[in-house]
Rosetta silent file (secondary structure, phi, psi, omega in degrees, C-alpha in Angstrom):
SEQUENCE: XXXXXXXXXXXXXXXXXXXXXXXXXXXXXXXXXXXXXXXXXXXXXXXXXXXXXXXXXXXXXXXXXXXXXXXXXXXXXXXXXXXXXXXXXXXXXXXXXXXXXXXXXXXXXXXXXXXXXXXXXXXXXXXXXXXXXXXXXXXXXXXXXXXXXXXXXXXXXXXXXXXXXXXXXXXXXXXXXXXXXXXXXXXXXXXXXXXXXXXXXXXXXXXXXXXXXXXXXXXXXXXXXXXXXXXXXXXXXXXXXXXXXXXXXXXXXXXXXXXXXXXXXXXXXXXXXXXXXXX
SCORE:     score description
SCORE:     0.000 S_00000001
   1 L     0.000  -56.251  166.552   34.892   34.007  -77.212 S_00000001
   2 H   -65.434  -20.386  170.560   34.619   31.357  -75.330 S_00000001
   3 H   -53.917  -40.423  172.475   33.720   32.845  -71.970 S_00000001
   4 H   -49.292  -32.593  170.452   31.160   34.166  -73.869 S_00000001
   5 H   -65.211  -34.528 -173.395   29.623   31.096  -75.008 S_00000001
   6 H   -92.737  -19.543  166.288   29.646   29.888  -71.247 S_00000001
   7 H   -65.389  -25.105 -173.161   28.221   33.231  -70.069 S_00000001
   8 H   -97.664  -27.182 -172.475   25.009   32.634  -72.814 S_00000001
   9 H  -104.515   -3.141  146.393   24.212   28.976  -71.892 S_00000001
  10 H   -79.945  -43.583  160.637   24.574   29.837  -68.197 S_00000001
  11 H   -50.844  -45.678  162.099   21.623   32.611  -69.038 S_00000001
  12 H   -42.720  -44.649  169.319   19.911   30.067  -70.432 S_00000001
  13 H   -64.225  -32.101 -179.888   19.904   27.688  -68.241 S_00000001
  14 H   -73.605  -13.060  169.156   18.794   30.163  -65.142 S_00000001
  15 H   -51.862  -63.277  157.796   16.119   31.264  -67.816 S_00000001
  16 L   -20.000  -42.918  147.806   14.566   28.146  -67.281 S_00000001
  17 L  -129.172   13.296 -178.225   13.775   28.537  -64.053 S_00000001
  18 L   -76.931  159.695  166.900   13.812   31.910  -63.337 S_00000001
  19 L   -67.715  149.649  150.390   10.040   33.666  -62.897 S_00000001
  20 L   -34.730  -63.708  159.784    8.882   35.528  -65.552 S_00000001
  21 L  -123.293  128.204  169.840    8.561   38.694  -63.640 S_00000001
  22 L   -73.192 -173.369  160.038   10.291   37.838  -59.817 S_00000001
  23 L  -128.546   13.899 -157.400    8.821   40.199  -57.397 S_00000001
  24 E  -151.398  104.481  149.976   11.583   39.894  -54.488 S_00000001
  25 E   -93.063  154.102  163.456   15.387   41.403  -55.211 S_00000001
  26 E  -139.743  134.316  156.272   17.970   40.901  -52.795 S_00000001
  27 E   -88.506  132.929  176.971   21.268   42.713  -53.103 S_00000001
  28 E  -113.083   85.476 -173.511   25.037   42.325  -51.764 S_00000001
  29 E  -108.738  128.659  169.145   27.229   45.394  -52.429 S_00000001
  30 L  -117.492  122.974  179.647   30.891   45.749  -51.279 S_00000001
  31 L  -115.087  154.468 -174.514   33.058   48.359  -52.099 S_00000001
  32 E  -170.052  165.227 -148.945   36.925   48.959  -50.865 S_00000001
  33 L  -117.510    0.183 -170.670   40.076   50.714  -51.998 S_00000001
  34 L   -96.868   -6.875  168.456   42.294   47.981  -52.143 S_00000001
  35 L   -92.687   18.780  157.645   42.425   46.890  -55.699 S_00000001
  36 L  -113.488   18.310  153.668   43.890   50.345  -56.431 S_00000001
  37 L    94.437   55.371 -166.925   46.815   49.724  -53.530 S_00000001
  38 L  -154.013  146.844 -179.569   45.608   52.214  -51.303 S_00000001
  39 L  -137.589   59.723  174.933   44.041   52.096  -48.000 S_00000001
  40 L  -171.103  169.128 -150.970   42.149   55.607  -47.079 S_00000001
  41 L    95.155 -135.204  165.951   39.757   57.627  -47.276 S_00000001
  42 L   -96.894   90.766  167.335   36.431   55.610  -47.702 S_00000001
  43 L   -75.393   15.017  168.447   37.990   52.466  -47.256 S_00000001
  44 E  -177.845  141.231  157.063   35.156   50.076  -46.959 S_00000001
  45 E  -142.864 -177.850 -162.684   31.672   49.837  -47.219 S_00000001
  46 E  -160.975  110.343  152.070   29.105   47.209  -47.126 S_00000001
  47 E  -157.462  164.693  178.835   25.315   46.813  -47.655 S_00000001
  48 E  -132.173  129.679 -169.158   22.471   44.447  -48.083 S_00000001
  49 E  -115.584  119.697  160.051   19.533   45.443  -49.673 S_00000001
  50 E   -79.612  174.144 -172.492   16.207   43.875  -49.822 S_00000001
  51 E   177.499  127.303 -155.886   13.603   45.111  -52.376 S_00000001
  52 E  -102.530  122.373  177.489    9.988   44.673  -53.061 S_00000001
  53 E   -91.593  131.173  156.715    9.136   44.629  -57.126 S_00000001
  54 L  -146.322  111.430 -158.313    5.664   45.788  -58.083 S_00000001
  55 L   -71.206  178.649 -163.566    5.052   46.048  -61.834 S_00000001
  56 E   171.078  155.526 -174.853    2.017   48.110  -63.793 S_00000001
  57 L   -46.060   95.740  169.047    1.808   48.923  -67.568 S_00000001
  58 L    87.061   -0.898 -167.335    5.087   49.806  -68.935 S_00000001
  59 E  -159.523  148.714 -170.794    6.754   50.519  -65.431 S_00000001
  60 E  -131.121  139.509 -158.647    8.132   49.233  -62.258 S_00000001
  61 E  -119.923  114.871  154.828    7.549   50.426  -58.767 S_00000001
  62 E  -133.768  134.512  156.999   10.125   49.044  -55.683 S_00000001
  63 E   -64.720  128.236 -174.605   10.275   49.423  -52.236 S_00000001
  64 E  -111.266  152.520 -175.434   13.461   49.487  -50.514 S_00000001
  65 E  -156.139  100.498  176.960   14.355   48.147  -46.907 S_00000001
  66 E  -135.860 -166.167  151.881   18.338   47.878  -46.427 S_00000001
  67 E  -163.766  156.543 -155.875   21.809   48.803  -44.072 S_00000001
  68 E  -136.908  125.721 -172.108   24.390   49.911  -45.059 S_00000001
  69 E  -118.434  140.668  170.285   28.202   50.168  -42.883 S_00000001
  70 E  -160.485  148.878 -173.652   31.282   52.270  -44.468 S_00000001
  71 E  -127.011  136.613 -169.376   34.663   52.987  -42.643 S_00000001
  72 E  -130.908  107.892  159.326   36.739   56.325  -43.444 S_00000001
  73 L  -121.255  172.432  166.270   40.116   56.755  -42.552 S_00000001
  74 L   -28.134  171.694  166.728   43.010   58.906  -42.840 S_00000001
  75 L   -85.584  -29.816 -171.119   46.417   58.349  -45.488 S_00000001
  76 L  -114.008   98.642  178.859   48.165   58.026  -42.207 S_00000001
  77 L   -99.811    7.137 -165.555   46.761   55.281  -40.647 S_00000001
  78 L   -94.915  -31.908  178.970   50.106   53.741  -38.862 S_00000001
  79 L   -36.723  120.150  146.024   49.832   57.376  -36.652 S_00000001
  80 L   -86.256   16.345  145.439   48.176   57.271  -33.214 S_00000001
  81 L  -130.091  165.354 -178.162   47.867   60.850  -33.257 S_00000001
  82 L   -86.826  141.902 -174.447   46.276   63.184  -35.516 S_00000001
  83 L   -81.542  107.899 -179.948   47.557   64.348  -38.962 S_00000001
  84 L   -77.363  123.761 -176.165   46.272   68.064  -39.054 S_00000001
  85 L   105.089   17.787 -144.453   45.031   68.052  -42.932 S_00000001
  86 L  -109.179 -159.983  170.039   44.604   64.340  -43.159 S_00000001
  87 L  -112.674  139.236  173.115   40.757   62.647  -43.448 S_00000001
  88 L   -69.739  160.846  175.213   39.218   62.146  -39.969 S_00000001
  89 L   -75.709  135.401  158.465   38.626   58.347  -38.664 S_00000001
  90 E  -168.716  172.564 -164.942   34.701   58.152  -38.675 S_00000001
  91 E  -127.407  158.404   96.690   32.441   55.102  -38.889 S_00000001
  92 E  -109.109  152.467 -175.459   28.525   54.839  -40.138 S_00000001
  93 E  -127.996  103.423 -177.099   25.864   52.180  -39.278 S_00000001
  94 E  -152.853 -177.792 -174.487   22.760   52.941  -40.667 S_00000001
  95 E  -100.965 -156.312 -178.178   19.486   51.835  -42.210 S_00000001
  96 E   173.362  117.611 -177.721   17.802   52.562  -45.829 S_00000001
  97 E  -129.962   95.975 -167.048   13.747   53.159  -46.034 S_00000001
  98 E  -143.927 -160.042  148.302   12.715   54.037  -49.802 S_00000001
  99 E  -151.754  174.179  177.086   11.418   53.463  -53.125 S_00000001
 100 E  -148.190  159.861  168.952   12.144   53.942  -56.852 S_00000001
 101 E  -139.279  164.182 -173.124    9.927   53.985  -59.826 S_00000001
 102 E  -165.416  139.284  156.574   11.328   53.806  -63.278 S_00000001
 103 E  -161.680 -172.375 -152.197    9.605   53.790  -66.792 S_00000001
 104 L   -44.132  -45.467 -143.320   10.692   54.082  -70.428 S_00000001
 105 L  -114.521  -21.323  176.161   11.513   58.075  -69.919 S_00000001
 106 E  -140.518  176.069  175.424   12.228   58.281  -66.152 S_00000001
 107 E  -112.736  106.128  170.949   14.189   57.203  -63.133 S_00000001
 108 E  -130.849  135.647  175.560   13.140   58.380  -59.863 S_00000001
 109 E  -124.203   95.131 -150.226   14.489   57.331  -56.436 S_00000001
 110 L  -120.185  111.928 -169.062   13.656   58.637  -52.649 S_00000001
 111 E   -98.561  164.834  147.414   15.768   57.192  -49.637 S_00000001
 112 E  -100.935   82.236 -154.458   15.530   57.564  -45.981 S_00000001
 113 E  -109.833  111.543  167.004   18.998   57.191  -43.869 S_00000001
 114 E  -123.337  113.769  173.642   18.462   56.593  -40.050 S_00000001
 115 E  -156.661 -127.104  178.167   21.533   55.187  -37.832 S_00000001
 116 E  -133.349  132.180  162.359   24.750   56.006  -36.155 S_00000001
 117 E  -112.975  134.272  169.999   28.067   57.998  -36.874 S_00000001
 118 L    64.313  171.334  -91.628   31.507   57.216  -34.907 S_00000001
 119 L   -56.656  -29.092 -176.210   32.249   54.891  -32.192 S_00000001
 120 L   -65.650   -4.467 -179.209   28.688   53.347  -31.991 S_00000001
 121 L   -85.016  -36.937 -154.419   29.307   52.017  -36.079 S_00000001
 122 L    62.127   27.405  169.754   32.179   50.285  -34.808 S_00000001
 123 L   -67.879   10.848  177.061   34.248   50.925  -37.550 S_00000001
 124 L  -109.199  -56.656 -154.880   37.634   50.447  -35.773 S_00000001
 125 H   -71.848  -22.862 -173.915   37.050   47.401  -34.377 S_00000001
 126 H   -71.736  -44.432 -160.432   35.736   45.588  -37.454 S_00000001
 127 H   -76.686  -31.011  175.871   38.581   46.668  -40.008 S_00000001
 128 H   -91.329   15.114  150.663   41.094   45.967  -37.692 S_00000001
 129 H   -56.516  -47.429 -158.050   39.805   42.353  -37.608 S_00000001
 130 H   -64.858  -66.290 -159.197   39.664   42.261  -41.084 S_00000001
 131 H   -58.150  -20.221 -168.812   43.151   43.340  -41.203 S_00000001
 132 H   -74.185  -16.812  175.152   44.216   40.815  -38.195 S_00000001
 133 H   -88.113   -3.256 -141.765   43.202   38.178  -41.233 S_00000001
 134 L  -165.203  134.358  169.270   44.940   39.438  -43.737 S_00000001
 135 L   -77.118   31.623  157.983   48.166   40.984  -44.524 S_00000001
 136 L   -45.006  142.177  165.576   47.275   44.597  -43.910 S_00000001
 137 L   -74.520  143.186  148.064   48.981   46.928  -41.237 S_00000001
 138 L   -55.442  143.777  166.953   47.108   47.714  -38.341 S_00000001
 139 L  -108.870  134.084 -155.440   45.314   50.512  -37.923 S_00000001
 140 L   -73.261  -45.872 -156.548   46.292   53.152  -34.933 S_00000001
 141 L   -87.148   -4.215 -177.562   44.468   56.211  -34.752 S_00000001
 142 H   -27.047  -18.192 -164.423   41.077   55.001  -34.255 S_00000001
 143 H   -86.753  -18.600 -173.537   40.695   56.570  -31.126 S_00000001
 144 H   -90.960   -3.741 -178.070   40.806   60.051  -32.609 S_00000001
 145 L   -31.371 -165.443  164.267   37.234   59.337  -34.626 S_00000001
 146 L  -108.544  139.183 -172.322   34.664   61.858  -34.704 S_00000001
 147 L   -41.388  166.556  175.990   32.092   61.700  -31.759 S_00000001
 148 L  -105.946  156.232  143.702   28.584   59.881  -32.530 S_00000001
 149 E  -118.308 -179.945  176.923   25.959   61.270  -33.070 S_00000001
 150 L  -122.687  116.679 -174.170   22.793   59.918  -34.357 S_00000001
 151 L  -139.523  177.715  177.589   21.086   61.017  -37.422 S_00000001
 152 E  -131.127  145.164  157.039   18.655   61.351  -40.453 S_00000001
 153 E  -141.961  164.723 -168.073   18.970   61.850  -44.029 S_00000001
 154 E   -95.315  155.315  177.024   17.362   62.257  -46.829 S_00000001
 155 E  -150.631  110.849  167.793   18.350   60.842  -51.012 S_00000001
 156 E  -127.724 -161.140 -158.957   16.919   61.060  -53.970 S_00000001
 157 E  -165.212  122.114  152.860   17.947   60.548  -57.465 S_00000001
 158 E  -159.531  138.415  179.232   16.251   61.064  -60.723 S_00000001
 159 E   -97.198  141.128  166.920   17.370   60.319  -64.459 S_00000001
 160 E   -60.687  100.784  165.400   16.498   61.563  -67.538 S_00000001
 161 L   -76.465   89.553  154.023   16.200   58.269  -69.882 S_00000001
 162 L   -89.868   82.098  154.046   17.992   58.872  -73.303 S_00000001
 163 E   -82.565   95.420  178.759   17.700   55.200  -74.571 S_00000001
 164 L   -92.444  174.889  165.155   18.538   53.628  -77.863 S_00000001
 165 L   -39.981  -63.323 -143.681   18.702   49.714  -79.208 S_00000001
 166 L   -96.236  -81.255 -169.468   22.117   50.346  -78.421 S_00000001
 167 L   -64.029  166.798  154.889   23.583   53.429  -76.910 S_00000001
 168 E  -176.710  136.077 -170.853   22.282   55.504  -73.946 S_00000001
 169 E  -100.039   38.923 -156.991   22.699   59.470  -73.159 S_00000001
 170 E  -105.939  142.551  152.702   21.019   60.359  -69.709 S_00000001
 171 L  -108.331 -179.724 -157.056   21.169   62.743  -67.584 S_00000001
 172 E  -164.791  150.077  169.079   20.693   62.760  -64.112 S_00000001
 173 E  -124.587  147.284 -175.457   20.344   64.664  -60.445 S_00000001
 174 E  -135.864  150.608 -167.760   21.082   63.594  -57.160 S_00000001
 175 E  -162.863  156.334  162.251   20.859   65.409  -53.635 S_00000001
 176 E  -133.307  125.142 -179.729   21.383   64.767  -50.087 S_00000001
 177 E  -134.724  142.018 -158.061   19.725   66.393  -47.146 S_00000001
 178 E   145.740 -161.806 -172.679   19.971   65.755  -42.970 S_00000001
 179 L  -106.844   -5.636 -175.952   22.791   65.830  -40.173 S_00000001
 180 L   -97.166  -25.152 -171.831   24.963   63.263  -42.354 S_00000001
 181 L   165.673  119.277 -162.056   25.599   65.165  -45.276 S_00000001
 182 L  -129.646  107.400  157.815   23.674   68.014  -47.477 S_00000001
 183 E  -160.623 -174.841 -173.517   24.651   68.404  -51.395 S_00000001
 184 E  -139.348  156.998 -174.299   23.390   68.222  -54.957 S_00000001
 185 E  -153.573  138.386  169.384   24.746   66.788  -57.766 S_00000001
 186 E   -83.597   99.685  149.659   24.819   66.721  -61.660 S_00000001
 187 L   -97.208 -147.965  159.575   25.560   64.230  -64.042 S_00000001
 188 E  -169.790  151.464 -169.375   25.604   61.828  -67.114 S_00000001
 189 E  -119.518  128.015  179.040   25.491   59.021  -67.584 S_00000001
 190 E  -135.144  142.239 -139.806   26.838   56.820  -71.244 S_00000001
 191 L  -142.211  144.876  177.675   25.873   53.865  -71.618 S_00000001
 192 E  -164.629  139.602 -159.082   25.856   50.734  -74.722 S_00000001
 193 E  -134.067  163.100 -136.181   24.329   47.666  -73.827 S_00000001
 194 E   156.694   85.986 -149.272   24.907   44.521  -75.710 S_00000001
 195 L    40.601 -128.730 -170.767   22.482   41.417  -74.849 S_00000001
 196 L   -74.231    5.180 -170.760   22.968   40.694  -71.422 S_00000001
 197 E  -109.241  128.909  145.485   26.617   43.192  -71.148 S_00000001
 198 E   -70.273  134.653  148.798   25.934   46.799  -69.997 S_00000001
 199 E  -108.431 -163.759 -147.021   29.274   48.894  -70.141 S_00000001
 200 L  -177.695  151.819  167.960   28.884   52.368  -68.445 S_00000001
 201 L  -174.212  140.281 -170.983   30.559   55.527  -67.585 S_00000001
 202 E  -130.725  149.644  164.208   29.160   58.286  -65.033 S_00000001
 203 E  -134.292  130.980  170.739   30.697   62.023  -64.798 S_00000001
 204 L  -124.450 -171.609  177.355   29.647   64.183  -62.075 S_00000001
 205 L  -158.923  131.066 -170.030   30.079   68.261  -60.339 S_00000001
 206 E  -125.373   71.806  126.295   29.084   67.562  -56.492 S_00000001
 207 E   -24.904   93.177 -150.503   28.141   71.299  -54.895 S_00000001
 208 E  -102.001  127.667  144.803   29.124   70.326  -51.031 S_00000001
 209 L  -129.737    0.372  158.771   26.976   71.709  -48.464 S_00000001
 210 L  -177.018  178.088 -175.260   28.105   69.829  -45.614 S_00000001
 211 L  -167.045   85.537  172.238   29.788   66.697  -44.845 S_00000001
 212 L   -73.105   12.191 -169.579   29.844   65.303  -41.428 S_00000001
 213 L   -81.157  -69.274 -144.604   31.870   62.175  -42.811 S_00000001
 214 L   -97.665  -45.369 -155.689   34.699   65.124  -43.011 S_00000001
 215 L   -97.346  -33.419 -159.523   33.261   67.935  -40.807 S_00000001
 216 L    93.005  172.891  178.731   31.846   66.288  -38.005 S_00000001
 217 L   -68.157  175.477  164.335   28.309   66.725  -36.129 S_00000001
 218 L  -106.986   15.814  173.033   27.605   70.190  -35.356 S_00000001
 219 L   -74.594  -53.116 -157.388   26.006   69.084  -32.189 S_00000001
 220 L  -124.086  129.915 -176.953   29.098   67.195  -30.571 S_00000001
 221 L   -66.855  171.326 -162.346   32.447   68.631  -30.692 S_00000001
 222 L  -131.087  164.667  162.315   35.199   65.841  -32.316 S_00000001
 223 L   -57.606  -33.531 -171.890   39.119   65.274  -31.476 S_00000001
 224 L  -174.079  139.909  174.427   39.345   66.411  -35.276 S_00000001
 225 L  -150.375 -178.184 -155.278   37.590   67.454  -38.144 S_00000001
 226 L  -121.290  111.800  177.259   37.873   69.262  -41.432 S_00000001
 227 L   -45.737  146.121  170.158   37.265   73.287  -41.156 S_00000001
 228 L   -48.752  -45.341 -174.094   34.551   74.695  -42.812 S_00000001
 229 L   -55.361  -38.476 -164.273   37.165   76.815  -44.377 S_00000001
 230 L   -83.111   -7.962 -170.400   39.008   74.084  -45.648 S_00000001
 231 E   -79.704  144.002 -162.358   36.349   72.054  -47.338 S_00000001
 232 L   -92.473  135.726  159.143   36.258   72.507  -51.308 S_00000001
 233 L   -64.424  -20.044  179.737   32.959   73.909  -52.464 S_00000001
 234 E  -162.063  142.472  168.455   32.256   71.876  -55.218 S_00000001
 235 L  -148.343  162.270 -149.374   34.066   68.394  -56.747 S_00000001
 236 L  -102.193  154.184  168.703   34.099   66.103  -59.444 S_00000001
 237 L  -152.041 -166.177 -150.412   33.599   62.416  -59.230 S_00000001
 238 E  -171.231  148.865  159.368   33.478   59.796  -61.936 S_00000001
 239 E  -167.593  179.126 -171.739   33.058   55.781  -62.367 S_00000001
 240 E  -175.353  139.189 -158.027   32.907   53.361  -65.102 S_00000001
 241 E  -169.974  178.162  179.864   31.766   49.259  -64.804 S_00000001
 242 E  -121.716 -176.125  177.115   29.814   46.676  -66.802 S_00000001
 243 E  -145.145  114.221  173.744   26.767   44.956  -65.958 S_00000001
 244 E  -114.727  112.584 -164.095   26.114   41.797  -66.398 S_00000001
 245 L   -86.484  127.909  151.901   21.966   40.836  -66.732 S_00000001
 246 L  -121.765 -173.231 -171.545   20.637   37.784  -66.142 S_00000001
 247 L   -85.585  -34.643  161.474   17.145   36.403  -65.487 S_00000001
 248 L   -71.511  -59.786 -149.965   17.858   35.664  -61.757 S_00000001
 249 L  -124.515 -171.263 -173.831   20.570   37.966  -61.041 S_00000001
 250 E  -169.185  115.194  152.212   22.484   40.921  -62.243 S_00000001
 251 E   -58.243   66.374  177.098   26.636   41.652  -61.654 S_00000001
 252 E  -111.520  144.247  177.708   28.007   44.688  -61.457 S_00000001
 253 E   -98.689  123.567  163.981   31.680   45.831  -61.390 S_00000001
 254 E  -149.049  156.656  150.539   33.168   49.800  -61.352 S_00000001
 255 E   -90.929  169.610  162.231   35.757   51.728  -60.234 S_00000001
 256 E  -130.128  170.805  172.866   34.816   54.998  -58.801 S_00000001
 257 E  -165.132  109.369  175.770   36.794   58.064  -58.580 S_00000001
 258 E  -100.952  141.579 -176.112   36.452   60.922  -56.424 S_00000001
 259 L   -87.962  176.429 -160.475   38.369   64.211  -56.660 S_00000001
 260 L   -53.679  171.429  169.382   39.687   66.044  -53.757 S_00000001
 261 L  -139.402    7.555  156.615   37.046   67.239  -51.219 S_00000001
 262 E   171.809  131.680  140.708   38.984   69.889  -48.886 S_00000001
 263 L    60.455   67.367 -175.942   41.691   71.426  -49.067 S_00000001
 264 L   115.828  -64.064 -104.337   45.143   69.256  -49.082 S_00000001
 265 L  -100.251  153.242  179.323   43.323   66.088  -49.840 S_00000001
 266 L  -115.833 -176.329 -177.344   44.474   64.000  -52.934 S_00000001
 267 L   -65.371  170.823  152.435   41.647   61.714  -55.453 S_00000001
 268 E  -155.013  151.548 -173.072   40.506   58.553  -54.646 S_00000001
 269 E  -114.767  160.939  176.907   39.919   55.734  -56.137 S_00000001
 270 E  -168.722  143.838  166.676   37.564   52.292  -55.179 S_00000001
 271 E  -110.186  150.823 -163.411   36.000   49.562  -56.484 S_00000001
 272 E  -110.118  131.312  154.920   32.122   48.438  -56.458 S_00000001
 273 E  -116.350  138.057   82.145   31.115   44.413  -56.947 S_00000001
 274 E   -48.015   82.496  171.643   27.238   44.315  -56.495 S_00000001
 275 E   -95.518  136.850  171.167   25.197   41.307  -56.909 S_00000001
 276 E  -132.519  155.124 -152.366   21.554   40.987  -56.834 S_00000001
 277 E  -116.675  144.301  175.714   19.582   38.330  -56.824 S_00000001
 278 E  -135.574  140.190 -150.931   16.009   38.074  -58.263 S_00000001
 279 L  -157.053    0.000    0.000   13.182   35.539  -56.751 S_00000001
């Protein structure tokens, strides 16, 4: 009870001086595997997102301009050679060129992904900094990544808006298309909001039509990659977080949870903090 009380007269007070409508977001999001005690898989990511607001009757139009870094490694990361079945080492470094529009009944979002995959991300040398800071084991196999290539893809996203006072039903599709990674995906989304607290819960079916995070390019051969054969055609993923809205900013918390994605592979789990800022 009481946080709550100190959570409503800090919205007030940024109420005060927040704009009426801002036109300028900025975003921080980090996600990482280590508040479930696990270190593999997608084990890190990072981006900062900038974002242009531009409002109209009943609806809001933004422009997106970000980059975005994420590091993938193996279960056996103490290994200097490779674990045939394991997840390959790979890196990406890349940009994010979009927009979104949203009004009472829809969601729609369309990205652009231009960068680098494997050694050129650097995705060795930064985590085992991190880790040189921290009590983490090093990590060995780095050397075994998947070759770079350079590439583009495509993202969109667009939800159905089932919205009550309260409650909220939506469903929603998502796809990826490009040299990084080509699939489509179904969900829902449930939702109960409660002033400024969002809670949340997403369920998804992910119909995999490539995955160079796991397969590699199909340009440049790799030390190791994940067989066509071995890669699961279609897998579930899942998350569940709050939100917390404010007039400047806006807090969100999830876990995620992805189910296997070829062959051998066990779930994983990670958690998302996201702050954005609005000015």
């Amino acid at each position: 009870m009481k946080l709550f009380f100190i959570l409503t007269l800090f919205n007030l007070a940024i109420s005060t001086f927040a704009q009426s409508k801002p036109k300028n977001e900025f975003s921080i999001k980090i996600e990482n595997d280590a508040a479930f005690q696990t270190d593999r898989y997608y084990s890190n990511g990072l981006e900062l997102m900038y974002q242009r607001r531009f409002y109209s009757q009943g609806s809001l139009t933004k422009f997106r301009l970000g980059v975005s870094h994420k590091i993938y490694t193996p279960e056996a990361t103490l290994s200097t050679t490779v674990v045939e079945g394991d997840h390959p080492y790979t890196g990406l470094l890349y940009g994010i060129l979009g927009f979104s529009h949203v009004n009472s009944n829809y969601y729609f979002r369309a990205d652009l992904w231009t960068g680098q995959q494997g050694p050129n991300a650097k995705a060795g040398i930064l985590q085992n900094l991190f880790h040189k800071m921290t009590p983490s084991s090093q990590v060995n196999g780095w050397q075994n990544q998947t070759s770079n290539q350079y590439f583009f893809n495509g993202e969109f996203k667009i939800i159905k808006i089932n919205r009550g006072p309260i409650f909220e039903l939506s469903p929603w599709l998502q796809g990826h298309y490009g040299g990084l990674k080509r699939d489509i995906e179904i969900g829902l989304k449930l939702g109960m909001r409660l002033g400024f607290l969002e809670f949340f819960a997403n369920g998804s079916a992910v119909a995999n039509y490539f995955d160079a995070v796991l397969q590699g390019s199909k340009k440049v051969n790799s030390v190791y990659v994940i067989s066509d054969e071995d890669m699961e055609d279609i897998y579930y993923k899942a998350d569940a977080g709050f939100n917390f809205f404010f007039s400047a900013m806006r807090i969100t918390l999830k876990a995620n949870w992805n189910g296997a994605q070829f062959k051998g592979a066990s779930n994983h789990t990670y958690a998302t903090l996201e702050t954005s800022f609005y000015f």
